[in-house]
Backbone bond lengths (Angstrom), bond angles and torsions (degrees), N, CA, C in turn:
res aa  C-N    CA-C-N  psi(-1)  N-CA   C-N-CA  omega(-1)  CA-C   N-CA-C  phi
1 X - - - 1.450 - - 1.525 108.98 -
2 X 1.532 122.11 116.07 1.522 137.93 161.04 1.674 112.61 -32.97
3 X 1.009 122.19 145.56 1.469 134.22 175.32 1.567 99.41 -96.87
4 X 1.174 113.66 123.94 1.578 119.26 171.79 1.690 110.98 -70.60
5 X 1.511 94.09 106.51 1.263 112.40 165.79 1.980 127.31 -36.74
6 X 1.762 80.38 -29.93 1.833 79.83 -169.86 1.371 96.58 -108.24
7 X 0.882 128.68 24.31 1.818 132.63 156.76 1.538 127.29 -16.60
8 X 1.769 79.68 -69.18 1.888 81.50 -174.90 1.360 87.64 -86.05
9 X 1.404 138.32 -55.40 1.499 120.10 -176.61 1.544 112.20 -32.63
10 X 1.207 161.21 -66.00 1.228 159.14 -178.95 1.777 101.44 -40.40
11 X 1.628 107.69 -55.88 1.479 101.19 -157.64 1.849 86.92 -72.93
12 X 1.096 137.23 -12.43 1.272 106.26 -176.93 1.244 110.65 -94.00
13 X 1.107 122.19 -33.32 1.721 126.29 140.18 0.667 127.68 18.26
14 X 1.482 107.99 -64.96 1.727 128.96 -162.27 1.295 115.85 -114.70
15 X 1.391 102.01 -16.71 1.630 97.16 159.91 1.676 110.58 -82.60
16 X 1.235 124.12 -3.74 1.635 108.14 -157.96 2.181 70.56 -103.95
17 X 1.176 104.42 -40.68 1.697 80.86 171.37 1.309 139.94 -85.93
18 X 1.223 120.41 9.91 1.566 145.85 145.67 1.216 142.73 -40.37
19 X 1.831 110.84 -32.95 1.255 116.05 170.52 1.548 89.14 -131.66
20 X 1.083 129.78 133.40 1.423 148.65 134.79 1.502 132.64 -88.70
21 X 0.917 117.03 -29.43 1.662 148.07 151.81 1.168 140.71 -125.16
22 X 1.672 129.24 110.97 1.256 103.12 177.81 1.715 92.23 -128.19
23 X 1.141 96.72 152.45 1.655 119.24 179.99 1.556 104.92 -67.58
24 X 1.236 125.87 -178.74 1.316 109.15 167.77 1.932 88.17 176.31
25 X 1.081 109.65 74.64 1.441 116.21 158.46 1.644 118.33 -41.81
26 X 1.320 107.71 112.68 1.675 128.22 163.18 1.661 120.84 -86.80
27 X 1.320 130.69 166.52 0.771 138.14 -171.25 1.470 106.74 -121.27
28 X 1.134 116.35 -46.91 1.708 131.96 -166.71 1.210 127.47 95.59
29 X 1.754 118.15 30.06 1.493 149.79 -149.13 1.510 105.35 -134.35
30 X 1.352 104.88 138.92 1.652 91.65 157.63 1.253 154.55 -30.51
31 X 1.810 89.92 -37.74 1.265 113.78 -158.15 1.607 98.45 -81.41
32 X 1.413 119.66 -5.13 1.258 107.27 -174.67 1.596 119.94 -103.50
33 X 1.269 79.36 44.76 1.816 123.25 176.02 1.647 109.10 -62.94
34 X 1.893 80.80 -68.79 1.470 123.83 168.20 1.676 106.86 -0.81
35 X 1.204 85.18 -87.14 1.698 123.99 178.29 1.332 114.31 -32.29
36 X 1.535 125.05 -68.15 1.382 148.34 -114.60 1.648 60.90 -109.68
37 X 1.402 130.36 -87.99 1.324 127.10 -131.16 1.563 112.20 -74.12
38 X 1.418 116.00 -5.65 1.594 127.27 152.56 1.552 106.95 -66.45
39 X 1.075 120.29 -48.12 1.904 124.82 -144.63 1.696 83.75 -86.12
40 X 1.101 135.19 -37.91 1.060 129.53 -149.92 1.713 115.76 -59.14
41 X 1.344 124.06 -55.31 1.566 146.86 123.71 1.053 111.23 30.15
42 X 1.217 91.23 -76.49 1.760 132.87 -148.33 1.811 86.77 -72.83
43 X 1.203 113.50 -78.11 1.172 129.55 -160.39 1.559 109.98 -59.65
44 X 1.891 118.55 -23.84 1.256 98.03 168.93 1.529 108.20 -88.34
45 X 1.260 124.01 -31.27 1.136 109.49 162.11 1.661 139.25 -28.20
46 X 1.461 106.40 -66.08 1.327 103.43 163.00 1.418 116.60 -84.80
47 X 0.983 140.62 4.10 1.379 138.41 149.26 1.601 99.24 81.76
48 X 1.657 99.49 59.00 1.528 106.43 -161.62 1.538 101.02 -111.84
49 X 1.473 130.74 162.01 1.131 131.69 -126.60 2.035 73.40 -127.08
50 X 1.451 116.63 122.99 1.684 97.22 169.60 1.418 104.97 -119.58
51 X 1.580 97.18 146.05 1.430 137.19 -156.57 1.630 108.74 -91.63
52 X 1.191 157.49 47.59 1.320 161.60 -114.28 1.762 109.82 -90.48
53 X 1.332 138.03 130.81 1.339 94.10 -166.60 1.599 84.61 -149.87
54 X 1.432 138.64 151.46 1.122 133.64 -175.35 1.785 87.48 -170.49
55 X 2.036 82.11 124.78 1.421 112.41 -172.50 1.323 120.53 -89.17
56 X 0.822 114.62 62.01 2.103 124.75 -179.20 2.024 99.83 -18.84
57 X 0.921 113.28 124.67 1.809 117.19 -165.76 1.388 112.53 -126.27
58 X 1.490 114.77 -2.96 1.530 144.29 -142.68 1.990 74.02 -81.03
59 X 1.351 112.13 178.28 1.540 152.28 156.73 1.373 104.33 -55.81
60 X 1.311 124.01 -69.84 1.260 135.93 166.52 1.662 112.15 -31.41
61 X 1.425 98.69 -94.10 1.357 141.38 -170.43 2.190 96.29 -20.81
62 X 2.098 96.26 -54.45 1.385 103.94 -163.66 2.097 108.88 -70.90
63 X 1.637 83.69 -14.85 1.860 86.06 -173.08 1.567 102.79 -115.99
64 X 1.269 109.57 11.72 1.747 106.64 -177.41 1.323 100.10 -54.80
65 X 1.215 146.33 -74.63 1.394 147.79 -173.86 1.525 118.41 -22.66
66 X 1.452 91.52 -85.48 1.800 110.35 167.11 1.580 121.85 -22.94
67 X 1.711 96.96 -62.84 1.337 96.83 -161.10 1.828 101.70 -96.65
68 X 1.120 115.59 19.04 1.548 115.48 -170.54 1.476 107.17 51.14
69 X 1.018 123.82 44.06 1.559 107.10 169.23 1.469 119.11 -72.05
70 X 1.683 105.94 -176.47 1.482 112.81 -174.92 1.750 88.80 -102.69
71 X 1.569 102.20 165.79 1.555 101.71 172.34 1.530 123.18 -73.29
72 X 1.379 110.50 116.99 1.007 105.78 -170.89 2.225 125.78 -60.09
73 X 0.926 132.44 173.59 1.894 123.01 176.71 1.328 104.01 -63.08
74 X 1.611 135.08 -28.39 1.104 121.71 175.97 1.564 106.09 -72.81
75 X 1.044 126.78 -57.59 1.525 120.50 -175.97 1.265 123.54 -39.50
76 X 1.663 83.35 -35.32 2.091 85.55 -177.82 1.409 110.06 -93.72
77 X 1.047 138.81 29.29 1.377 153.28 152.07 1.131 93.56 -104.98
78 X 1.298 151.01 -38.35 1.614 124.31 -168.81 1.494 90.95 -74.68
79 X 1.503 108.60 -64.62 1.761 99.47 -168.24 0.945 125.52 -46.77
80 X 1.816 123.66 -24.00 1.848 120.48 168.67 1.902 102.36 -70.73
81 X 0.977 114.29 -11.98 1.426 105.94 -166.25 1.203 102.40 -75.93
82 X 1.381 105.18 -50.84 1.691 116.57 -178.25 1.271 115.64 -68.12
83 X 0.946 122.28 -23.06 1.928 126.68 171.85 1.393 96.62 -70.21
84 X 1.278 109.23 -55.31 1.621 108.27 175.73 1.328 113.70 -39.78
85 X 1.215 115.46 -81.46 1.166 129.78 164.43 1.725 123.55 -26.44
86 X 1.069 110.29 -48.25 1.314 113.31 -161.57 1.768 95.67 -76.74
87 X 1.658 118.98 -38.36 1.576 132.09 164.59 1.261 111.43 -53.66
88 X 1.470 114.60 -34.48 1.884 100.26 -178.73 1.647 120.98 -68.63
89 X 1.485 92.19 -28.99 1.892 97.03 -164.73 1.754 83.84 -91.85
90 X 1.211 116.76 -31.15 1.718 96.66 -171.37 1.460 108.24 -60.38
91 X 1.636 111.38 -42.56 1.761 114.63 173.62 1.687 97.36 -36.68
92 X 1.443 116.65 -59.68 1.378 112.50 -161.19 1.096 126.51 -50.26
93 X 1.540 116.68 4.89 1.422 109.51 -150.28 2.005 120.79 93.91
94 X 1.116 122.99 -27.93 1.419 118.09 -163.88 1.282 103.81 -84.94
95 X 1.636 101.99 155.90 1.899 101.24 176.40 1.468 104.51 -100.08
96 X 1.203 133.53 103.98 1.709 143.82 -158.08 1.489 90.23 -121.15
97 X 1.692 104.44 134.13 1.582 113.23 135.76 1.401 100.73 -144.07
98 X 1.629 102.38 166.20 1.275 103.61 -148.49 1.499 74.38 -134.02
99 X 1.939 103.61 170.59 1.238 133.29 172.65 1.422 132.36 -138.01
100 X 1.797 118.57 118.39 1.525 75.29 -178.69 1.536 83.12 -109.20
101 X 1.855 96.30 158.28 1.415 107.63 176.62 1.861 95.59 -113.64
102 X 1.101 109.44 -179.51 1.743 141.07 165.55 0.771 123.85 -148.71
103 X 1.607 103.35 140.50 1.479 113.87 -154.40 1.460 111.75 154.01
104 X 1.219 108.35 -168.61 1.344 113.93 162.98 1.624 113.70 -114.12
105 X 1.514 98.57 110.96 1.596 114.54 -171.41 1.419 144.42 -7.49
106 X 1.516 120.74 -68.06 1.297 131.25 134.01 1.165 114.82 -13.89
107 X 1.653 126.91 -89.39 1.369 118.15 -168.81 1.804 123.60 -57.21
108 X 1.193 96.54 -35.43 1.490 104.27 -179.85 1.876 95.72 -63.99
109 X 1.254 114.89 -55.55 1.589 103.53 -159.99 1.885 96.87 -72.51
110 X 1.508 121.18 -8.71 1.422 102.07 164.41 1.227 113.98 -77.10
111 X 1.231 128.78 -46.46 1.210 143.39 -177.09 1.603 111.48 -35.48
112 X 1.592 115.35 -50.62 1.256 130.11 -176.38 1.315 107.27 -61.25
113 X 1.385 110.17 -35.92 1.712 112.92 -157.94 1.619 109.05 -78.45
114 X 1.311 114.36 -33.48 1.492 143.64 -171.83 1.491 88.15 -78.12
115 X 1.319 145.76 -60.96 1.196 138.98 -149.32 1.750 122.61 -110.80
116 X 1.319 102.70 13.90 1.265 134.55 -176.79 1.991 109.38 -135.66
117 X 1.211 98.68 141.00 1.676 114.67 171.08 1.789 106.94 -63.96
118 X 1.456 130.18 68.82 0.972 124.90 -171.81 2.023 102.15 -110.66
119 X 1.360 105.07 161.17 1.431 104.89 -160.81 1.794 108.55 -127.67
120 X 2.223 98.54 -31.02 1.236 114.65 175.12 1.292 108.82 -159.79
121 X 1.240 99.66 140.81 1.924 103.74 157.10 1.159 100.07 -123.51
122 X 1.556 74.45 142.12 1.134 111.57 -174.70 1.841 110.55 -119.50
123 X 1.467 122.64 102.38 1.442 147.02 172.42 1.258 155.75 -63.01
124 X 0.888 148.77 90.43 1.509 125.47 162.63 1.588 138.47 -89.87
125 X 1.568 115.91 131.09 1.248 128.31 -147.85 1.693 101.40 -108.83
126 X 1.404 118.12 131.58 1.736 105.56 -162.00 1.662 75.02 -86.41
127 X 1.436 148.26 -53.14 1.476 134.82 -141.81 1.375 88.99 100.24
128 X 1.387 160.81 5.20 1.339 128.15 -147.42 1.922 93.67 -100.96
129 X 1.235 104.16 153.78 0.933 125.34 170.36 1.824 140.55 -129.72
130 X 1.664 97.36 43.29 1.039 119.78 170.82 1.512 142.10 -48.11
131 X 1.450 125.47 -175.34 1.721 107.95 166.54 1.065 109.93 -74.27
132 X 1.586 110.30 -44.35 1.601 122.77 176.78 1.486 119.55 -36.19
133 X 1.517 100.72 -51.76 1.941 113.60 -178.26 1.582 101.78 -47.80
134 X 1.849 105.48 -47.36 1.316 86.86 -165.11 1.453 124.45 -101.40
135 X 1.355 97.76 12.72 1.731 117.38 162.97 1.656 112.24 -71.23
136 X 1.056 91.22 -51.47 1.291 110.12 -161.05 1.969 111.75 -92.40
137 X 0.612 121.46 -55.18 1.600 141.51 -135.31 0.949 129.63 88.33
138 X 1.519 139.78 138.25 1.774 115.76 137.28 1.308 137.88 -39.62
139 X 0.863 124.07 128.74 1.186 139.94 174.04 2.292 110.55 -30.08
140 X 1.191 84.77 -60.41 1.434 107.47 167.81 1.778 100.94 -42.56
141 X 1.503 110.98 -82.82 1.517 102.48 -162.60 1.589 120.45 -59.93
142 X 1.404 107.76 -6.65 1.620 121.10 -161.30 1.965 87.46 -85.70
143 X 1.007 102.32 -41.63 1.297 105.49 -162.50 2.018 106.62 -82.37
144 X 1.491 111.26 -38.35 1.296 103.80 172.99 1.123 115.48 -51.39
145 X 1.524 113.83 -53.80 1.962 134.35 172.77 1.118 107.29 -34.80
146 X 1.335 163.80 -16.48 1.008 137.31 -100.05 1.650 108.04 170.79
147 X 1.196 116.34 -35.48 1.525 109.69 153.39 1.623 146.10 -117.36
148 X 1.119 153.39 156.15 0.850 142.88 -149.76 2.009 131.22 -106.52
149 X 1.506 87.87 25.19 1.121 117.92 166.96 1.420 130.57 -103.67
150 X 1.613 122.19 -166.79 1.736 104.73 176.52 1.658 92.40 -106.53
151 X 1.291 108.80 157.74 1.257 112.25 175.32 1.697 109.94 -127.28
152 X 1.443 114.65 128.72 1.520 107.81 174.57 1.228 130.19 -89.48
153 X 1.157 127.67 78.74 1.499 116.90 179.43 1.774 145.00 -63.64
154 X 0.998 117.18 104.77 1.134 121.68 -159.68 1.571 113.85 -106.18
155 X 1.621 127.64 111.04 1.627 124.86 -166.66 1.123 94.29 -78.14
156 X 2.072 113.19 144.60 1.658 106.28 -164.08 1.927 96.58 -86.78
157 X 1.248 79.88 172.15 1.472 83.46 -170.95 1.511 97.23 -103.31
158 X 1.847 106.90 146.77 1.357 97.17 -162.79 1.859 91.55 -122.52
């Protein structure tokens, strides 16, 4: 029996039609370096469209709605970050739009994934293992649990 010549041609095939979008939650940190300089690859490869998303967590940010507030200085540093951001990878070539949500992280970045054409997230995981982690969750495991896509997790590099 012949070995199919178009083998890997098919499997790459299907990976370059596999991701069309992938999300890619920021922080507004260095570390979300991490992330960006893995996904990047990936995304010209499949010629995937990235989704930028940074969860405002502030006092403000969680009651902006409710209480009609104004944007608080942290918010408006996230949204210049992400313009920033969202201008660096477009220079590169990538098709990026970005989001900022508020809230509390997890739910907002499920929320996005569910209500948006998303294919992967793509992550970064600190490892921490705090009281908070185990009060709370990470952010990371709340969000793998929880949607119905693949998610990439990547520990930041310190």
């Amino acid at each position: 029996m012949a070995a199919c010549p178009n083998l890997p041609k098919l499997a790459i095939l299907k990976t370059i039609a596999m991701y069309k979008t992938i999300l890619v939650p920021v922080e507004n940190r260095e570390t979300d370096q991490t992330i960006l300089q893995h996904i990047r690859p990936l995304a010209r490869l499949t010629h995937a469209k990235l989704m930028l998303v940074h969860v405002a967590d502030g006092w403000v940010a969680r009651n902006y709605e409710q209480l009609k507030l104004q944007e608080s200085e942290e918010m408006k540093q996230d949204r210049e970050y992400l313009a920033n951001l969202e201008q660096e990878l477009q220079a590169e070539g990538f098709e990026v739009s970005s989001v900022l949500a508020m809230g509390e992280p997890s739910t907002e970045i499920i929320k996005l994934a569910r209500a948006e054409p998303v294919d992967l997230i793509a992550m970064t995981t600190h490892g921490h293992r705090f009281i908070s982690d185990l009060l709370y969750g990470a952010t990371a495991d709340k969000v793998r649990h929880e949607v119905d896509v693949p998610v990439l997790l990547l520990k930041v590099k310190r």
